[in-house]
C-alpha positions as CSV (number, residue, x, y, z in Angstrom):
1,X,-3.7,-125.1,13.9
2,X,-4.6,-128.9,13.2
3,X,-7.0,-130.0,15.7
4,X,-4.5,-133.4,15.8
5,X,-1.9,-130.5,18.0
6,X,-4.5,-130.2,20.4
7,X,-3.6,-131.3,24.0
8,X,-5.9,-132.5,26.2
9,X,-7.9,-129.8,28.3
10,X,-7.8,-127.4,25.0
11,X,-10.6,-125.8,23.9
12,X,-11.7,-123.6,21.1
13,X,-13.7,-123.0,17.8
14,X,-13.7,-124.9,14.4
15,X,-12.0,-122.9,11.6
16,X,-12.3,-125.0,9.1
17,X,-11.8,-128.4,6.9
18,X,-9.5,-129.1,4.4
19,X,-10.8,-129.6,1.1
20,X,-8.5,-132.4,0.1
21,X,-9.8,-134.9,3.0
22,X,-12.0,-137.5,1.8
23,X,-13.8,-137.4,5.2
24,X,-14.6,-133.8,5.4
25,X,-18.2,-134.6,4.2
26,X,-18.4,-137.3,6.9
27,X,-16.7,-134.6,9.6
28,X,-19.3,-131.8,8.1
29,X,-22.4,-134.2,9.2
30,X,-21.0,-135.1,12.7
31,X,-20.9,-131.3,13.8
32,X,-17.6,-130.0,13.0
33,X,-18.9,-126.8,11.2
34,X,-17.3,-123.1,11.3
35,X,-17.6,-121.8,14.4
36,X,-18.3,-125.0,16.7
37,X,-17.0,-125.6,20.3
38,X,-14.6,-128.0,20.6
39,X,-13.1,-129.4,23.6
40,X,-10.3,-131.7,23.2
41,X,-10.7,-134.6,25.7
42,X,-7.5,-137.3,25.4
43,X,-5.3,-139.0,23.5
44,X,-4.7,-142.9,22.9
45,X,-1.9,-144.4,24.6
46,X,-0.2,-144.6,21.2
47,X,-1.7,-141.1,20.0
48,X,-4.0,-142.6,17.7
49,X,-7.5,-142.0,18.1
50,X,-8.1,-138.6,19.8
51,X,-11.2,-138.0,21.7
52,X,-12.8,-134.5,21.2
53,X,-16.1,-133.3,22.8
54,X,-18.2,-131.8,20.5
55,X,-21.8,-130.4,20.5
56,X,-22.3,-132.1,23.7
57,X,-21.0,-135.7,22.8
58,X,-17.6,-137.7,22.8
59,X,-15.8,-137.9,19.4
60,X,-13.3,-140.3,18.7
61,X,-11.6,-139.4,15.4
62,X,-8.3,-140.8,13.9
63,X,-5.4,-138.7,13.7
64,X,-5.5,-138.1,9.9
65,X,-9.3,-137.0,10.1
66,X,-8.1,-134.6,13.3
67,X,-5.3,-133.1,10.7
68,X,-7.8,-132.0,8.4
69,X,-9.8,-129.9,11.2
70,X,-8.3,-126.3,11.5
71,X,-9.1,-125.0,15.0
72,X,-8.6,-121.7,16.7
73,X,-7.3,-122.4,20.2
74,X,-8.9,-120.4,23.4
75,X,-7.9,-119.2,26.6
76,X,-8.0,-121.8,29.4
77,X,-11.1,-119.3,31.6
78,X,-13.0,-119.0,27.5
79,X,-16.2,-118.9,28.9
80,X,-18.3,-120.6,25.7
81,X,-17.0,-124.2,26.5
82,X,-18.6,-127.3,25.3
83,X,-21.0,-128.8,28.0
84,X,-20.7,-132.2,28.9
85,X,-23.4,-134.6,29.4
């Protein structure tokens, strides 16, 4: 799923990028790898930007970067969580 479906309180792992964003190179060097915790933290008033946590720091991306993030949702008690600061 598109990490933009997220809600806030998800969590789960970084599938992948879509190869047709011109920021996945950008999104590649802030840590959002294959594999990767993510925790999805809020959503602007008017839905754009989200706030993720990511390898231990807050994320703000716009919604069309968060589109091209595939995530894999987790369990609510998923153990591997991203730790906050």
């Amino acid at each position: 799923m598109p990490l933009s479906l997220m809600r806030p309180g998800d969590q789960g792992h970084v599938l992948s990028l879509c190869e047709c964003c011109p920021a996945r190179q950008h999104l590649l060097e802030l840590g959002f790898t294959p594999g990767t915790p993510i925790e999805f933290v809020r959503r602007a008033p008017l839905g754009d930007p989200l706030t993720v946590r990511i390898r231990g720091y807050l994320l703000s991306l716009r919604r069309h970067e968060a589109d091209a993030v595939r995530v894999r949702r987790c369990p609510p008690d998923w153990d591997d969580a991203p730790q906050g600061e």
